[in-house]
C-alpha positions as CSV (number, residue, x, y, z in Angstrom):
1,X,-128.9,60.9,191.3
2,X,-128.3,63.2,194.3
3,X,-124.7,63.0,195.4
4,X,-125.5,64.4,199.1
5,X,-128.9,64.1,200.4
6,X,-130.2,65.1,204.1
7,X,-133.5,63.7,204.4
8,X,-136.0,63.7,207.9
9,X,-138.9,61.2,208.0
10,X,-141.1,62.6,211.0
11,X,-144.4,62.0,212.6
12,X,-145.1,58.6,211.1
13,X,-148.7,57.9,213.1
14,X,-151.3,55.9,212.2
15,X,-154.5,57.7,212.1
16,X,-157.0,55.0,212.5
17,X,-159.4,55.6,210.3
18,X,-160.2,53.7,207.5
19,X,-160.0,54.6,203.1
20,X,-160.9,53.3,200.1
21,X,-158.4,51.7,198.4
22,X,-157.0,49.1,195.5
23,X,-157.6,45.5,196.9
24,X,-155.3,43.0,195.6
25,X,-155.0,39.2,196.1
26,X,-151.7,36.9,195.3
27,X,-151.0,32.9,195.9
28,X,-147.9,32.1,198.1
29,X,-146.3,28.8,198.7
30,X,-143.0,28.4,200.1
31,X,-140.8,25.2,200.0
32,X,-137.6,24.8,201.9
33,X,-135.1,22.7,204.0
34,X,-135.1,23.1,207.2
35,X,-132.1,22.9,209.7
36,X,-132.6,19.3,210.0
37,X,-132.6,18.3,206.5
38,X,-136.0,18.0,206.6
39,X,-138.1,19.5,203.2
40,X,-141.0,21.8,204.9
41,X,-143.7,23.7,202.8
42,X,-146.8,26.1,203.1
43,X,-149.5,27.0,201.0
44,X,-150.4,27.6,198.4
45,X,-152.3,29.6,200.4
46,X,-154.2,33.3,198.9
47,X,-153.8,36.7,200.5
48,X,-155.8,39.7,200.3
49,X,-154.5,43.2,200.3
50,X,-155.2,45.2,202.7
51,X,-157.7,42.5,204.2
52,X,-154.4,41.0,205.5
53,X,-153.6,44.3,207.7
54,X,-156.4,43.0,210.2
55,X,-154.8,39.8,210.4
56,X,-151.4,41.1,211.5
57,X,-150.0,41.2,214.7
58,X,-148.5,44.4,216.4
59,X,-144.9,43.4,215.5
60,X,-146.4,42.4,212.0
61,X,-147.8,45.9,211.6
62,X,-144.9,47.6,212.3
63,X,-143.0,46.2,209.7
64,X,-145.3,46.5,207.6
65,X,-145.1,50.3,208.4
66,X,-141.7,50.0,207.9
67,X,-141.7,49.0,204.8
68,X,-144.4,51.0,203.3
69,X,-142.7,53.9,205.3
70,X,-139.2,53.0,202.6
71,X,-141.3,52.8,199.8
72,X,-143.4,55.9,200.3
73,X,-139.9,58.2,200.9
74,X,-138.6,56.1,197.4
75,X,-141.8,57.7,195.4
76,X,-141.1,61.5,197.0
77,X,-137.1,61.0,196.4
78,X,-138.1,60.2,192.4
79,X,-141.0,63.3,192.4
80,X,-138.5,65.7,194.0
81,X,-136.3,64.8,191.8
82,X,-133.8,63.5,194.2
83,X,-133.3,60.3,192.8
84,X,-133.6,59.5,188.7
């Protein structure tokens, strides 16, 4: 791994247009305590990926940019060579 690394994300826009793309589905539930005491849960409920983008809120969608924005600098680190 790269001791000293100066890297520049930059003009990070969606383009709104639509691709083809991998669709994949998972089952979420979540069970916790709440501040209360009280045991809450949700689900199991299924979501659909990308179907879920058109779901999202604004706020939703930028993290989810975020996020995808990390991951996608993590691939071209590792093809640079950057990172191991």
């Amino acid at each position: 791994m790269a001791l000293s690394v100066s890297q520049t994300v930059s003009n990070w826009q969606p383009l709104q247009t639509t691709a083809s793309c991998p669709q994949f589905q998972m089952t979420i539930q979540f069970n916790w305590i709440d501040n209360t005491g009280a045991a809450q849960s949700f689900g199991p409920t299924t979501v659909t990926f990308p179907n879920i983008i058109s779901q999202m809120t604004a706020a939703e969608k930028n993290a989810l940019a975020d996020a995808m924005q990390d991951v996608i600098v993590q691939i071209a680190r590792r093809r640079a060579g950057v990172d191991n």
